[in-house]
C-alpha positions as CSV (number, residue, x, y, z in Angstrom):
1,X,84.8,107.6,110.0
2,X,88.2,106.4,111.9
3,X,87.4,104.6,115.0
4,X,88.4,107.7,118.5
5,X,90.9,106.0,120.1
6,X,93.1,108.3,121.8
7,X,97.4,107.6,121.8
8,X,97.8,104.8,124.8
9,X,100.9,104.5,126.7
10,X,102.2,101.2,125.6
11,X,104.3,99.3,127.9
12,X,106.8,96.4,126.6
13,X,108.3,93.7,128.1
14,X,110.1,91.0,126.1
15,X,112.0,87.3,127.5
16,X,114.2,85.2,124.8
17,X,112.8,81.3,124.7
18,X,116.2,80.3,124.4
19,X,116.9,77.4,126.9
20,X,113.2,77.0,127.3
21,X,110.8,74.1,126.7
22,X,109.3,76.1,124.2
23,X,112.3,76.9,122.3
24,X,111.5,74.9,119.3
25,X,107.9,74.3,119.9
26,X,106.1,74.9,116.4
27,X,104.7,78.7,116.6
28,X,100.7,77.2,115.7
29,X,100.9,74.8,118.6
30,X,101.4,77.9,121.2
31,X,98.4,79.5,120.2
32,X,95.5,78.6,122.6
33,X,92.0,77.4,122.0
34,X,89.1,80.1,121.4
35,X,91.3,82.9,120.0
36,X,91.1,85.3,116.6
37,X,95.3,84.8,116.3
38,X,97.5,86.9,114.7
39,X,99.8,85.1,112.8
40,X,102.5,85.9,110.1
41,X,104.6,83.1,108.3
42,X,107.5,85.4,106.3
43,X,111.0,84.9,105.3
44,X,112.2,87.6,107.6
45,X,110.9,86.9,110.8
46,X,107.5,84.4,111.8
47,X,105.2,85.6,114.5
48,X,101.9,83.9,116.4
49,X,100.3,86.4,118.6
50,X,96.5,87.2,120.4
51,X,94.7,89.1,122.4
52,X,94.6,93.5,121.9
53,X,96.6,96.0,123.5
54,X,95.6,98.8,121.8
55,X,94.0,99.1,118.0
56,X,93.2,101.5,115.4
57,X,90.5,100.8,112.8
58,X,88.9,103.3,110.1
59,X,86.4,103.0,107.0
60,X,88.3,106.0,105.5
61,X,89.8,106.4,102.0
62,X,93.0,107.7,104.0
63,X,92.8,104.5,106.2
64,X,96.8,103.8,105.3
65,X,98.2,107.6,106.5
66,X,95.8,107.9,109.3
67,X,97.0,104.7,110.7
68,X,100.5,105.8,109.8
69,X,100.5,108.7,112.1
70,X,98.3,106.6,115.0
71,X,101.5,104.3,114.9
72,X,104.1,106.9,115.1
73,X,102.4,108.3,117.9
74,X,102.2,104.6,119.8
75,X,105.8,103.4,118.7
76,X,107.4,106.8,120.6
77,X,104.8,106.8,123.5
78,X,106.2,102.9,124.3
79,X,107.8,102.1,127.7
80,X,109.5,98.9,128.2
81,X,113.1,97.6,128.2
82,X,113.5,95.7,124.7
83,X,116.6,96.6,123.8
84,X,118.7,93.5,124.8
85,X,116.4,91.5,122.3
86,X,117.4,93.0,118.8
87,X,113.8,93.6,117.7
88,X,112.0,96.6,117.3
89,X,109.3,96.7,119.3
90,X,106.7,97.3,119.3
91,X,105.0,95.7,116.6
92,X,101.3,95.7,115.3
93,X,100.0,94.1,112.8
94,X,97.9,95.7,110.0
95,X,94.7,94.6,107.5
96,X,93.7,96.9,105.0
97,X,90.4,97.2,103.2
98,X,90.5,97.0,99.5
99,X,88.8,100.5,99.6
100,X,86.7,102.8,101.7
101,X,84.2,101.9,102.9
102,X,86.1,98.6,104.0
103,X,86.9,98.8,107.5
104,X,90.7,98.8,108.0
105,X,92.6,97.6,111.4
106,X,96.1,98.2,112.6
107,X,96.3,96.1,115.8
108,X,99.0,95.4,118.6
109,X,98.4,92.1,120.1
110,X,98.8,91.6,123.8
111,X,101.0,88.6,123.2
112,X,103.1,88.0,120.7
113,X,106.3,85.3,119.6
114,X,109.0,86.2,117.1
115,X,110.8,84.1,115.2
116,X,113.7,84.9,113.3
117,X,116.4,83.1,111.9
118,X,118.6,83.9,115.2
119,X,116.7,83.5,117.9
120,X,113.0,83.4,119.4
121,X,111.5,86.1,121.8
122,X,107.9,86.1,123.7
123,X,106.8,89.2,124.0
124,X,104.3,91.4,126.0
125,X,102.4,94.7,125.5
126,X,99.8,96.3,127.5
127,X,98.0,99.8,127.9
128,X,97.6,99.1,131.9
129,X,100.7,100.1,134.2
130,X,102.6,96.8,133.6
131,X,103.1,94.5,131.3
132,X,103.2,91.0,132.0
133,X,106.4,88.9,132.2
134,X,105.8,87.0,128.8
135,X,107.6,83.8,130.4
136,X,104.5,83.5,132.7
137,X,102.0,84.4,130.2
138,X,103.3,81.0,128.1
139,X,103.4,78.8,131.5
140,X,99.7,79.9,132.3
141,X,98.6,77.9,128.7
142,X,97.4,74.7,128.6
143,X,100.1,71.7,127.4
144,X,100.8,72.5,123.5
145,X,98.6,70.3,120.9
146,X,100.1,68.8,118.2
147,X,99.6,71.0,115.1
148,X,99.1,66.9,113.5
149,X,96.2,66.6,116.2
150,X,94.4,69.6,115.0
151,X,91.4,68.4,112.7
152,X,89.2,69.5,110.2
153,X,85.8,70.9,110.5
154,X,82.9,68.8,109.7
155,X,80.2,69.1,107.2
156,X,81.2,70.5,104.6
157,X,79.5,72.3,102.0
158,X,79.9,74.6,99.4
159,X,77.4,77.9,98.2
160,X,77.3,80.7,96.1
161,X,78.6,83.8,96.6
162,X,77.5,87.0,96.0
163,X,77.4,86.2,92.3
164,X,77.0,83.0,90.4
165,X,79.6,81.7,88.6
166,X,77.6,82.6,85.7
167,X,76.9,85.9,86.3
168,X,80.4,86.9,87.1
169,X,81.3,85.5,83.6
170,X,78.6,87.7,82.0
171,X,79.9,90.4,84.4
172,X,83.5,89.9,82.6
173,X,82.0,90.2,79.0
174,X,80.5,93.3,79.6
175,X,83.7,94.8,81.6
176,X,86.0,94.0,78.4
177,X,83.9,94.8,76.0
178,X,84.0,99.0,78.5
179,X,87.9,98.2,78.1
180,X,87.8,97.4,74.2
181,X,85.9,100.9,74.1
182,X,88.5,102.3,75.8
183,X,87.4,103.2,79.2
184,X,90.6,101.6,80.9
185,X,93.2,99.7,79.6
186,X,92.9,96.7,82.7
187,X,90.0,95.9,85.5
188,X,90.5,93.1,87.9
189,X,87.4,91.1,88.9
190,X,86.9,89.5,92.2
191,X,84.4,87.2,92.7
192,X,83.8,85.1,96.1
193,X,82.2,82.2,97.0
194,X,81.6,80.3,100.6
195,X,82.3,76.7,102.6
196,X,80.1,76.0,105.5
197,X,80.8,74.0,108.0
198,X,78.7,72.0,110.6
199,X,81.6,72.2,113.0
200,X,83.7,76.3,113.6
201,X,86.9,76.1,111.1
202,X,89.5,76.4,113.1
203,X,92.4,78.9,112.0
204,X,95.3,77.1,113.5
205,X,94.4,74.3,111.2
206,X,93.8,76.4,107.9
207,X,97.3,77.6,108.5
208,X,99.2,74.5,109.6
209,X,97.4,73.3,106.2
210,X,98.7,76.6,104.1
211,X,102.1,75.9,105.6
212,X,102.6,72.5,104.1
213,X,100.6,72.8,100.9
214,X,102.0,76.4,99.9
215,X,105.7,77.2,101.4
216,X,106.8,79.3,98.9
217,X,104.2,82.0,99.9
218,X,103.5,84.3,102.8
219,X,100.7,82.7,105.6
220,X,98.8,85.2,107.6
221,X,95.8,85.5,109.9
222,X,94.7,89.1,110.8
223,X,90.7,89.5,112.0
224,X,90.1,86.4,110.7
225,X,91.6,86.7,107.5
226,X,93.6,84.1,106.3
227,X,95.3,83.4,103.8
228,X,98.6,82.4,101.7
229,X,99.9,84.8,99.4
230,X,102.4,84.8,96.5
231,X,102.4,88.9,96.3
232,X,104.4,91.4,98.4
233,X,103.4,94.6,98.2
234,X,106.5,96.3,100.4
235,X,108.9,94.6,102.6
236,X,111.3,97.4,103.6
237,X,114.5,97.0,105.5
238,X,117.1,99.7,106.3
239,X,115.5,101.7,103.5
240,X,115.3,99.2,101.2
241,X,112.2,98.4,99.5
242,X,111.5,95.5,97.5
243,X,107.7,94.7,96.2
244,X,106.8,91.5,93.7
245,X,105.1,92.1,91.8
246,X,103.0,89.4,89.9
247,X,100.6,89.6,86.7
248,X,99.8,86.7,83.9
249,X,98.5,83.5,85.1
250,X,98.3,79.9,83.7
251,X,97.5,76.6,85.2
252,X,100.1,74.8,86.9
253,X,102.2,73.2,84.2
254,X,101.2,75.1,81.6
255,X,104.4,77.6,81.6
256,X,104.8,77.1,77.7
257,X,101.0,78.9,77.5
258,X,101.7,82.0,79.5
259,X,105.1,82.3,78.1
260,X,103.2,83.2,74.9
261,X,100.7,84.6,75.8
262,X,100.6,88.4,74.5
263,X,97.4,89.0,76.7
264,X,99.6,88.1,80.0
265,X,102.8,89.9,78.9
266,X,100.6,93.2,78.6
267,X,99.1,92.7,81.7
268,X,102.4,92.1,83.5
269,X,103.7,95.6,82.2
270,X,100.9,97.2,83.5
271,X,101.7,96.0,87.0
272,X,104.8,96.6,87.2
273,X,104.8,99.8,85.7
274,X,102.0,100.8,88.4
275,X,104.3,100.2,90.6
276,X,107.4,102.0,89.5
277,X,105.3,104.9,88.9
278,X,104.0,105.0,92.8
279,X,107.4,104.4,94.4
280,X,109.0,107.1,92.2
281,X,107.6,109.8,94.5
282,X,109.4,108.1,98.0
283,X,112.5,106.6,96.8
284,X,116.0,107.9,95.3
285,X,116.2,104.9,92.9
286,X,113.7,102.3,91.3
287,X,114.6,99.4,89.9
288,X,112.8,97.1,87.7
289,X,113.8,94.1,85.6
290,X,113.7,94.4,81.6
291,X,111.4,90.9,81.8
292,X,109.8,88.8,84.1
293,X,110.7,85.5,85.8
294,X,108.1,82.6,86.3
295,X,106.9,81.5,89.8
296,X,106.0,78.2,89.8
297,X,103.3,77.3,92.3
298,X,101.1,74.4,93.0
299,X,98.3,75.5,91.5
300,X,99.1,78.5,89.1
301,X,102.0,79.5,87.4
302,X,102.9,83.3,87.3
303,X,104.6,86.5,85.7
304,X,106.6,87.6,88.2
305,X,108.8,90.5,88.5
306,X,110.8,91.5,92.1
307,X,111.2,95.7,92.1
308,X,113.6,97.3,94.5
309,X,113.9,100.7,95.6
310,X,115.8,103.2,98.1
311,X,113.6,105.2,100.5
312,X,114.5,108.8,100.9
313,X,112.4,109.4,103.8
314,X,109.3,107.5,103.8
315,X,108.7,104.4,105.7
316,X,106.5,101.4,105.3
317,X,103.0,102.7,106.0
318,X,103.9,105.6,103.6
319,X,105.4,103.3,100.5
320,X,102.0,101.0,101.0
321,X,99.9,104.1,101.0
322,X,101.2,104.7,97.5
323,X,101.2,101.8,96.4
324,X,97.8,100.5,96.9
325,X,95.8,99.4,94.9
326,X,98.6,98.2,92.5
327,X,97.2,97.5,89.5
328,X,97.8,93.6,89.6
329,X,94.5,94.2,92.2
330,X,92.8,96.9,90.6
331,X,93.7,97.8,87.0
332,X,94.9,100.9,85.3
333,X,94.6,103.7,84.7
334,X,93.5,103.4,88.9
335,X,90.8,106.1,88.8
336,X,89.1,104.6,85.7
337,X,89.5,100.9,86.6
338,X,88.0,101.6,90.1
339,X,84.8,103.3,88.2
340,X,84.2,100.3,86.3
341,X,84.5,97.9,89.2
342,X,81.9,99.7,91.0
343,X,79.4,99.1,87.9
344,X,80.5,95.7,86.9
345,X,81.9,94.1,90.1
346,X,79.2,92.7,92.5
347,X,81.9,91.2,95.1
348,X,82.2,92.9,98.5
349,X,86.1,92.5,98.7
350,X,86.4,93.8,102.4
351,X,89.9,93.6,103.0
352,X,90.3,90.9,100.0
353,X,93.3,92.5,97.9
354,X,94.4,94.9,100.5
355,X,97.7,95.2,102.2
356,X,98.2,92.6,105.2
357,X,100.4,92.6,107.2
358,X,103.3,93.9,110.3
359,X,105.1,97.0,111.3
360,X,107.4,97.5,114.2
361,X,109.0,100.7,115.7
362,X,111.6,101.6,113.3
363,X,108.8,101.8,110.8
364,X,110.0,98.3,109.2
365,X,108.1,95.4,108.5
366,X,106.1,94.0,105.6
367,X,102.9,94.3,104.1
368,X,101.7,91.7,101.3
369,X,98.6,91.9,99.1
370,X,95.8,90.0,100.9
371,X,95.4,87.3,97.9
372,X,94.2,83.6,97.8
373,X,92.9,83.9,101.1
374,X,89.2,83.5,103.0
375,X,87.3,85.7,105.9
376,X,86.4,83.5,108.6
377,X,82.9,84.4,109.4
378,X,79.8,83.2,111.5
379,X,81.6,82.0,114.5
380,X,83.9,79.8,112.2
381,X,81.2,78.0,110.6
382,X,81.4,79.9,107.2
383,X,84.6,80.9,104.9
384,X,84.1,83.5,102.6
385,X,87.1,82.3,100.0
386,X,87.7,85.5,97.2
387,X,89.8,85.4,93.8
388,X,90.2,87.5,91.1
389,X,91.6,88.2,87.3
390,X,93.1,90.6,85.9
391,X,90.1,91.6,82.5
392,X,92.0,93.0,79.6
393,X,90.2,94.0,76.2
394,X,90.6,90.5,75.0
395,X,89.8,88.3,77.8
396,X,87.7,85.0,77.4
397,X,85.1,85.0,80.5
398,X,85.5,81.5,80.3
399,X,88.9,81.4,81.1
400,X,88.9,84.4,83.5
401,X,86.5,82.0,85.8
402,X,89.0,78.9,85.2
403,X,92.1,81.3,86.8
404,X,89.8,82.2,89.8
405,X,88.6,78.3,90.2
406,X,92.8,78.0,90.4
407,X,93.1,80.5,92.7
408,X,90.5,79.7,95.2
409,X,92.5,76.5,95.3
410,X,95.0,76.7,98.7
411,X,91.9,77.5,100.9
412,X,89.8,75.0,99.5
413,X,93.0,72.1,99.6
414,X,93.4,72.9,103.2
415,X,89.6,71.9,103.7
416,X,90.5,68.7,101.8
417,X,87.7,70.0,99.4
């Protein structure tokens, strides 16, 4: 059942850090010790924030459109004077389970920085009758560490998680030889497995880590999830929505493989035409490319495709709602590929695969899909890290658990394992 909060009256206050001494301070370095951050690296905007104002959380199949109309309440109950700052505000940041019962948040920090490409705001929201002059809030902190000083944990080891590596092989024979039967045409199967640590894992360092390792990708923290993803689910903009969308994997230089690979093309076009397909309802024009492009990352290489689309009137919350679970997370048909999981899936995803991330007033933001990424557990000490592959009617177990080794891979080369 949703959490009962009732609508607070959210008041906003907002400073520019231009001419400060923390104008071009590095975002992770103004995050204090002892906190569950919030923290978004994008290509739009980049944002560290803590602390809760006000939250919203919900174990509901209709997490996404409850949380919808929570936030459209909030955003028009705000008080502050933001205007002057060319923002939105205010903000919250969202983390979405993969499904019900997963618990799902949408949360507004008390504190929050924005970067953009312009300029650099601190910004504060509160439920009580004032807010607090941001510029103070940053004085109060202790002196900035050095992102370079922050170290790892110590200790190190690794374990099983809820499935052996093993079993989830077996687990992938039997789920494609329900797909060669016919029972779906594509299941994706997540598997996790864990890193403990003698020493709490500190998420300032997981992400300063993420943030030199994998660039090219989105960096997040929201309730301890964190993570560096190469999917965006919707980033919409003046009513423009664009989603990439990516399906077919290989190992890193192995392009020439996936480039002819049948299995991965089929897969791709299942994706992408899940997609097409959800945004059709909310938008006055879909567009799709005839083929892929590949991305090129460290450790993979992928199918990619990047989908744009016109809004009529729906906003972010509404095109995610539709949009999740893609099937580059789920499989297809949806309804069929979901039944199967539930047999042949033994992973707890939680909020693995789900839509993360931001939303601000106008009903703008961006939400990627919550992929190569790890829940922070047991007071830091454990990382749950999660991965996944999309199972066709021909898949090779053996090489299904070779893509989710690869994709376990940022988490674990931030640990230096």
């Amino acid at each position: 059942m949703p959490t009962e909060l009732s609508v607070p009256t959210l008041r906003v206050r907002a400073a520019s850090l231009q001419g400060t001494r923390w104008e071009n301070t590095p975002l992770l370095e103004l995050i204090p010790d002892g906190v569950s951050p919030f923290v978004w690296f994008g290509w739009r905007q980049s944002m560290v924030g803590w602390g809760t104002a006000a939250e919203w959380s919900s174990n509901t199949p209709s997490a996404i459109s409850d949380s919808a109309s929570w936030w459209d309440q909030v955003r028009r109950s705000a008080i502050g004077e933001a205007d002057h700052t060319g923002l939105s505000l205010p903000l919250a940041f969202g983390s979405y389970g993969f499904a019900s019962p997963s618990v799902s948040y949408l949360s507004i920090p008390e504190f929050v920085i924005v970067a953009t490409n312009k300029e650099r705001w601190a910004v504060s929201m509160s439920c009580s009758d004032t807010a607090r002059d941001p510029l103070e809030v940053l004085a109060q902190l202790r002196p900035s560490f050095k992102d370079s000083e922050l170290t790892g944990p110590d200790g190190l080891v690794t374990d099983t998680g809820r499935m052996t590596q093993a079993e989830w092989a077996s687990s992938v024979k039997e789920l494609a030889g329900r797909l060669q039967a016919g029972d779906a045409a594509k299941a994706v199967m997540a598997r996790d497995m864990l890193v403990r640590a003698e020493t709490a894992i500190d998420q300032r360092y997981l992400l300063a880590r993420l943030n030199r390792l994998y660039p090219q990708t989105w960096r997040f923290a929201v309730h301890d999830l964190v993570g560096a993803t190469p999917e965006m689910l919707a980033s919409v903009h003046v009513s423009q929505l664009r989603s990439r969308v990516l399906a077919g994997t290989a190992p890193a230089g192995h392009t020439d493989e996936l480039l002819a690979s049948a299995k991965d093309r089929r897969e791709h076009t299942l994706a992408v035409d899940s997609v097409v397909s959800a945004l059709a309802p909310l938008a006055s024009e879909v567009n799709a490319p005839d083929d892929p492009f590949i991305l090129e990352l460290p450790n993979v290489v992928h199918f990619a495709s990047d989908i744009h689309a016109t809004l009529a009137d729906a906003n972010l919350l509404d095109a995610v709602a539709a949009l999740h679970p893609t099937a580059a997370v789920c499989g297809t048909p949806r309804l069929e590929a979901l039944e199967l999981l539930k047999v042949h899936e033994q992973t707890a995803r939680g909020r693995y695969s789900g839509p993360v991330g931001w939303i601000d007033a106008d009903g703008e933001g961006e939400f990627c899909i919550a992929l190569r990424c790890g829940l922070v557990e047991d007071d830091g000490h454990t990382l749950r890290i999660f991965a996944g592959g999309g199972i066709m009617p021909d898949s090779d177990p053996e090489i299904e658990l070779a893509e989710t080794r690869q994709k376990m891979a940022p988490l674990l080369e931030a640990l230096s394992l």
